[in-house]
C-alpha positions as CSV (number, residue, x, y, z in Angstrom):
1,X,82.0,99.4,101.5
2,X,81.7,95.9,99.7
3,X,85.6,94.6,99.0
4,X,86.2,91.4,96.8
5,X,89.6,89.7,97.9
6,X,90.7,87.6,95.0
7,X,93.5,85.7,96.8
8,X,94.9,81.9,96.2
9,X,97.0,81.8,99.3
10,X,93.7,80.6,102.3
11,X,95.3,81.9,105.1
12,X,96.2,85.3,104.0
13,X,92.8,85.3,102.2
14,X,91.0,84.7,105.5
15,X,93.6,87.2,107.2
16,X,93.1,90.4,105.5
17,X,89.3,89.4,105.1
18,X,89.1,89.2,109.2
19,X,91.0,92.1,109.8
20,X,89.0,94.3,106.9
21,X,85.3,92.8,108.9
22,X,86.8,93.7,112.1
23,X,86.9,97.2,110.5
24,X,83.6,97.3,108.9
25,X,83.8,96.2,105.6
26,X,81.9,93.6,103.9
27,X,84.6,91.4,102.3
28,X,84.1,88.7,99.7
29,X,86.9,86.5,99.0
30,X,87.7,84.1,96.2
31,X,90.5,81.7,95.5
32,X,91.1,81.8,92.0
33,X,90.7,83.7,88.6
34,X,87.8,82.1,87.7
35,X,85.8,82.7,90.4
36,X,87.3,85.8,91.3
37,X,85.9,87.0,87.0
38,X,82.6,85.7,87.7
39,X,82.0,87.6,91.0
40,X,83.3,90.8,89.1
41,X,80.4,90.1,86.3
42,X,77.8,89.4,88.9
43,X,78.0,92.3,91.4
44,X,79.0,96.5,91.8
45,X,82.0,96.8,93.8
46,X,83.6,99.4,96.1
47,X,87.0,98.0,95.5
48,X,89.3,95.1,94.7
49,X,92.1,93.8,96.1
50,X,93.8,91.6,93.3
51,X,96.8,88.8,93.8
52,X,98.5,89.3,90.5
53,X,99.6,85.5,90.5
54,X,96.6,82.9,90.4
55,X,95.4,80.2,89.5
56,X,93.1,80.2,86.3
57,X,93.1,83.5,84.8
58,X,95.7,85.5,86.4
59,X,95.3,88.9,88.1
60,X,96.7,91.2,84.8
61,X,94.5,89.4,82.9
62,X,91.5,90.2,84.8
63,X,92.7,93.7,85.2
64,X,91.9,93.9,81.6
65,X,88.9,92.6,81.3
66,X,87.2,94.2,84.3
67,X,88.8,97.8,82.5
68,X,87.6,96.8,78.8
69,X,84.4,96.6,80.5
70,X,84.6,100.3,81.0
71,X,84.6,99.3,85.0
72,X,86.8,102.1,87.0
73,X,85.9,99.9,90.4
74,X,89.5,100.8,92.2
75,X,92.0,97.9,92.3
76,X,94.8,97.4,94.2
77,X,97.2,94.8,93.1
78,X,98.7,92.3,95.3
């Protein structure tokens, strides 16, 4: 299962990442909405987890976009 991890915060970023390898799961992380909307465009998705608070575009707002793309990847807001 391929997770992206759109957190600002490192250290809780490189937590839940570590803990979500240690269970199997291929985990991409990001640190902001920027890169966290580009990785969205680029690649298919199992799910997301989403900090609703970051910098550049905040997590609502790619929310939106990723559904107005007619995406229906699961996310989980943070």
């Amino acid at each position: 299962m391929r997770i992206l991890l759109i957190e600002d915060d490192a250290a809780l970023r490189e937590a839940v990442a570590a803990k979500l390898r240690a269970e199997g799961f291929e985990v991409t992380g990001c640190a902001d909405g920027d890169e966290g909307g580009w990785q969205l465009s680029q690649d298919a998705w199992d799910l997301v987890l989403l900090d609703r608070m970051l910098p550049g575009r905040d997590g609502l707002a790619l929310l939106r976009g990723l559904r107005r793309s007619g995406s229906q990847t699961p996310v989980l807001l943070l």
